[in-house]
C-alpha positions in Angstrom: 3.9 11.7 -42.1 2.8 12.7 -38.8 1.8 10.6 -35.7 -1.7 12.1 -34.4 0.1 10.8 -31.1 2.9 13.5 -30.4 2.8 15.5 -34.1 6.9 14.2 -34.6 8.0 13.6 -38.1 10.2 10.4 -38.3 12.9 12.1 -39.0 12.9 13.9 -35.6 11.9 10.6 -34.3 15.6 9.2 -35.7 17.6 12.0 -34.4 16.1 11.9 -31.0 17.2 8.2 -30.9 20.6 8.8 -32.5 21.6 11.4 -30.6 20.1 9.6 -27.1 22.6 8.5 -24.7 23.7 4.9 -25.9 22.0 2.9 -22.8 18.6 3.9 -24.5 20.3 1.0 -26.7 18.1 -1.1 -24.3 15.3 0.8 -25.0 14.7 -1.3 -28.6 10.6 -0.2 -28.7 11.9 2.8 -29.3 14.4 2.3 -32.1 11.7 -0.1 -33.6 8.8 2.6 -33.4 11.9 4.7 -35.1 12.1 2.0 -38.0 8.3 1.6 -38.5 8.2 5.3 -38.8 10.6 6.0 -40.9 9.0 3.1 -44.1 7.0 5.9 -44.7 9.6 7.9 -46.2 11.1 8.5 -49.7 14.0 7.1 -50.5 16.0 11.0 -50.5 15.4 11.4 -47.0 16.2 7.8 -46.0 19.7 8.5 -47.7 20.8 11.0 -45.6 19.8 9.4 -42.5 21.9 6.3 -44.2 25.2 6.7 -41.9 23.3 7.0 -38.7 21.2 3.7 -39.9 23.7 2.0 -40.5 25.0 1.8 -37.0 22.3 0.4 -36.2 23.3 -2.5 -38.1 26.3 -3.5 -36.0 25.2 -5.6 -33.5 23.1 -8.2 -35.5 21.5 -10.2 -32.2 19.8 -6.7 -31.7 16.7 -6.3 -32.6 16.4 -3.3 -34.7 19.1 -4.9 -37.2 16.9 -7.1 -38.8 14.1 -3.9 -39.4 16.7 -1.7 -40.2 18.4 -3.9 -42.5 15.2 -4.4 -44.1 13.9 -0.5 -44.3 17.9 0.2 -45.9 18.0 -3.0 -48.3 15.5 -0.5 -51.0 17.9 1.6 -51.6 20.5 -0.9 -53.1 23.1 0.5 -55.0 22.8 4.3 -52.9 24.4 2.6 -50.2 27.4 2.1 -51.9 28.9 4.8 -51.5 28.0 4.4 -47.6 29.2 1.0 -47.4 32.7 1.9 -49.2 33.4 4.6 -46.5 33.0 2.1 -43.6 35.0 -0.6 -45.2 37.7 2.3 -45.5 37.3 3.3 -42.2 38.2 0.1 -40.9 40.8 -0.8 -42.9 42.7 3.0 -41.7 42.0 1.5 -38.1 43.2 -2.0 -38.9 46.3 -1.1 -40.5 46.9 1.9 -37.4 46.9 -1.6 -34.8 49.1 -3.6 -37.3 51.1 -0.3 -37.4 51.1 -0.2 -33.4 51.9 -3.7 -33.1 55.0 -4.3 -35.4 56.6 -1.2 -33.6 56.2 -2.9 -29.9 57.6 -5.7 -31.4 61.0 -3.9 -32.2 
C-alpha cells in the first residue's frame, strides 16, 4: 500500500487532503492522486473515510466527483447509513430556514 515515492499510506494521503485548507480545492491532482490511491484499499477502511468522501461529492463539475463517486459506488448498501445522515442533516437545516422565515413574516 505504499508509494516508493514519499512511503505515505493512502490513508494519510486522505487526511492530508481533508484536513488542507479548502483553496487546495484547486489543487484537483492532488485529490485525484488521493482517489487513485485509495482503489487500493479494502472496503473497511474506505468506510470510515466514507463521511469525508463524501464531501467530495458535492460539487459535481469538480473533478474528483466523478472518481470519487466511482471508488464509493463498491460499497453499495454501507453507504446507507452515510447517505441517511446527510439527508437528515439537511432536512434539520431546511426546516431551521422555514423556521426563521415564518417568524420574520409575523
Amino acid at each position: 500500500m505504499k508509494n516508493s515515492t514519499d512511503g505515505k499510506r493512502p490513508e494519510v494521503l486522505l487526511f492530508s487532503c481533508v484536513t488542507a485548507n479548502p483553496n487546495t480545492k484547486f489543487f484537483s491532482s492532488i485529490y485525484i492522486e488521493s482517489v487513485t490511491r485509495l482503489q487500493s484499499l479494502n472496503s473497511e477502511v474506505l468506510q470510515l473515510l466514507t463521511p469525508h468522501l463524501l464531501e467530495w461529492l458535492q460539487d459535481t463539475n469538480w473533478p474528483v466527483a466523478s472518481p470519487t463517486r466511482d471508488l464509493l459506488l463498491p460499497l453499495d448498501i454501507e453507504l446507507v447509513p452515510y447517505i441517511q445522515k446527510i439527508l437528515g442533516d439537511q432536512k434539520r437545516i431546511n426546516q431551521g430556514v422555514d423556521r426563521t422565515s415564518t417568524e420574520s413574516k409575523s
